[in-house]
N, C-alpha and C positions, 0 to 999 in steps of 0.2 A: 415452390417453397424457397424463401428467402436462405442465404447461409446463413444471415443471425437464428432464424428460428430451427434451420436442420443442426449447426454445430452448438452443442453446449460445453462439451466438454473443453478446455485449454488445457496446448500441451508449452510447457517454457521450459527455457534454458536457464542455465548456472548462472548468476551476476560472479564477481570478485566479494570475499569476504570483509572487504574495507569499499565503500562507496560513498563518492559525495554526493551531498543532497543540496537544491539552491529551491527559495521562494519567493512568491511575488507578496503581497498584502494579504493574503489568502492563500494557502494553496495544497494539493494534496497530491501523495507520490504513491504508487505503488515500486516496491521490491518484491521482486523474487529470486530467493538463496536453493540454490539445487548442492547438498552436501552426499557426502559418499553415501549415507543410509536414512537422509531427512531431507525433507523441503521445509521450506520456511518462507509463506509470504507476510508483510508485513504494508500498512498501511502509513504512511505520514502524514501528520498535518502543521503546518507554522500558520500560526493566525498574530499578527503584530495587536498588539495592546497598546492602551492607555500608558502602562505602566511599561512595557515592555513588548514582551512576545510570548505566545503560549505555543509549546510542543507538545504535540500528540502523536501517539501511535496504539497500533494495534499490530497484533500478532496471529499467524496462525502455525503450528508444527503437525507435519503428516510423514509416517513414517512410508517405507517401502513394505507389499503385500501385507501380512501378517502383523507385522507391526505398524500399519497402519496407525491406529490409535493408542500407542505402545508411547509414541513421542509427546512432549507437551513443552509449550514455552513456560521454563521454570524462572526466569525473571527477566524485568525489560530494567535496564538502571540509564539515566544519562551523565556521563562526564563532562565537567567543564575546568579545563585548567588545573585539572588532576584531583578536582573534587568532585564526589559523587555529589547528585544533586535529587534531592528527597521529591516523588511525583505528589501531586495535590489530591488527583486523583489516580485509583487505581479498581481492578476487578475483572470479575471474569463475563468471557459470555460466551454462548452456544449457540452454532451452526449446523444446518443441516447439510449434510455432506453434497446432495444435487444442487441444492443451492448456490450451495459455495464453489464447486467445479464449473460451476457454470457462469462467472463473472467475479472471479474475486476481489478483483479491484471495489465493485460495488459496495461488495458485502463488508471489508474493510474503512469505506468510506462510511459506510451508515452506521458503523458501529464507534465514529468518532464524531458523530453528530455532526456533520460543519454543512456549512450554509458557503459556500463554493462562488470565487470569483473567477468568472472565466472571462477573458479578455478585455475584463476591465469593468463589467456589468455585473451587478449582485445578480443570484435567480431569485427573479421576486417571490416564488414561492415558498425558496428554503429545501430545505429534508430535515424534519427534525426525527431524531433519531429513534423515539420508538415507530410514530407513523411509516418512516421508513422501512423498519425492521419486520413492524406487522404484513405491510403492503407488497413486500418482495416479499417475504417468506421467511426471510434470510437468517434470523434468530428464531430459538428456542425460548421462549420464554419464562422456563422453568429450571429446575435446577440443574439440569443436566441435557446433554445433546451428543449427537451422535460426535460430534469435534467441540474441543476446548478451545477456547482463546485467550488472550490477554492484553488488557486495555492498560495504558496508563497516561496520565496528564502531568507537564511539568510548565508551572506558569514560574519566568524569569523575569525581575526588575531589571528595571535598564542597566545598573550594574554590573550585573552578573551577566546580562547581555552582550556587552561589551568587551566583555572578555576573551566573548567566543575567538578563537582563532581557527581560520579554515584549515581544514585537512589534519589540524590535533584533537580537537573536541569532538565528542560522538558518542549516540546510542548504543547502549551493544546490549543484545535478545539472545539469552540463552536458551537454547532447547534442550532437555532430557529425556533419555530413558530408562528409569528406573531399572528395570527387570537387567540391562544389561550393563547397568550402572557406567553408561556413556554421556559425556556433556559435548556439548558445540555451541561455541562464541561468537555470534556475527556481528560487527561494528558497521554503522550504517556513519560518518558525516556529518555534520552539521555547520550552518553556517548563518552568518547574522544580518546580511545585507540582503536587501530584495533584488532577484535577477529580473534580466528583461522577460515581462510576461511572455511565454513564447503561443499561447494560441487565439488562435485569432479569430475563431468563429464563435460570436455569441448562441450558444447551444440551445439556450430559455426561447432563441425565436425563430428555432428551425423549426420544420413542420417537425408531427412523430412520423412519415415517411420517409423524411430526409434524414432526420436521427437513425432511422432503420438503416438505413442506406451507407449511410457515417460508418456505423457498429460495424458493417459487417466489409467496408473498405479497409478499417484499423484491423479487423480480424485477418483481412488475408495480408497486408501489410506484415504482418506481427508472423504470420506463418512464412511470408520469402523471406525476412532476415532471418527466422530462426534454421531454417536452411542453408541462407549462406554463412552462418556464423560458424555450421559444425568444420567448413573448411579452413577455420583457424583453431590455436589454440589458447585458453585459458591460459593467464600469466606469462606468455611468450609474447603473442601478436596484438601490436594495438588496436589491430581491424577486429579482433573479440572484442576487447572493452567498447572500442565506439556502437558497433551493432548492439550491445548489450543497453547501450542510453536511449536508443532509438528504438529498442523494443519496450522498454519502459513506460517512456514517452509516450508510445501508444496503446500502452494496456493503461495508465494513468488516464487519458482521454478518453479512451472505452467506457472506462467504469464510470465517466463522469455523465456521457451521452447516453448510457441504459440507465443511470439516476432519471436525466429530466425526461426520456423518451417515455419512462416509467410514468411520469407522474403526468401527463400530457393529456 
């Protein structure tokens, strides 16, 4: 048995509370926030417009043991230039908790619908977001589920695009818990220029063996930095942050390669 199909479960590490994010013409990120008594993954997407550019994200908050589902992301807002800026789209949606332990990146991605440039090629197929949702599992389709999320859409004129300035402008996804009436603020980045695409394999035309094969290279990858990173520290050593981009990096790729290995 292959390790993509023996491990489902992913174990991550902390990012920094402040992270930049860069895109290509397309493009989707996974975050993951490890805080003292919450996690928080979170989905990105920048798709450049006619008119500008459209930011997307999704959220997900999970508490430790007990509180478990005690957490919930209480709102996603984006700033630009010290103004908050109103989403087009917003709402909730429901995950199944093996689901979701078992590729979050995925399940983040299908829940912002996007149709995914990877190195330069459309997938001719797409994943359009319910057929995604249905075909992995990955949502609930009803009003409720064992995990809450939250979606939101911010479409920017070029304007207000241009505004953006690196490293000042940024999402910030609060998560609450009620019962202990605790909040946490995490600002994710943003930025307005397309970085150089950094991957390089058209995914759409690998076999589904070599996508297998892919998944489960990114998985052990993603497990030796996160061992070498416990020998630095958060906020001290720059060797955290950079392992922390490179674990990213490829839980981002992951989720992208079980999308088309899925659909194959």
């Amino acid at each position: 048995m292959s390790r993509f199909a023996a491990s489902l479960l992913l174990t991550l590490i902390s990012i920094p509370v402040f992270t930049q994010s860069a895109f290509s013409q397309e493009e989707v990120q996974y975050k993951k926030f490890k805080l003292e008594n919450v996690s928080c993954d979170a989905g990105m997407l920048y798709r450049k417009t006619n008119d500008g550019m459209e930011i997307g994200v999704s959220a997900i908050a999970t508490g430790k043991g007990v509180e478990f589902r005690k957490w919930n992301v209480a709102d996603i807002r984006l700033y630009i230039d010290a103004e908050r800026i109103r989403p087009d789209k917003s709402g909730k949606f429901y995950v199944k908790k093996e689901s979701f332990f078992r590729i979050p990146a995925a399940v983040l991605f299908a829940v912002l619908g996007t149709q995914i440039d990877v190195g330069g090629s459309s997938l001719e197929k797409g994943i359009a977001k319910a057929g995604m949702a249905v075909g992995l599992g990955l949502l609930v389709l009803q009003a409720e589920g064992e995990i809450t999320g939250e979606k939101r859409v911010f479409n920017l004129d070029k304007d207000l695009e241009d505004k953006i300035v690196d490293g000042r402008d940024a999402v910030e996804i609060t998560v609450e818990n009620e019962d202990l009436h605790e909040k946490q603020t995490i600002r994710i980045g943003i930025a307005k220029a397309p970085a150089e695409t950094s991957k390089e394999a058209d995914f759409n035309k690998m076999s589904k063996g070599d996508l297998q094969k892919l998944i489960d290279t990114l998985e052990g990858e993603v497990v030796t930095l996160e061992k070498e990173q416990e020998a630095y520290r958060y906020g001290i050593d720059a060797e955290y942050d950079e392992m922390q981009r490179k674990i990213e990096k490829r839980q981002t790729e992951r989720g992208i390669a079980y999308k088309v290995w899925f659909e194959k």
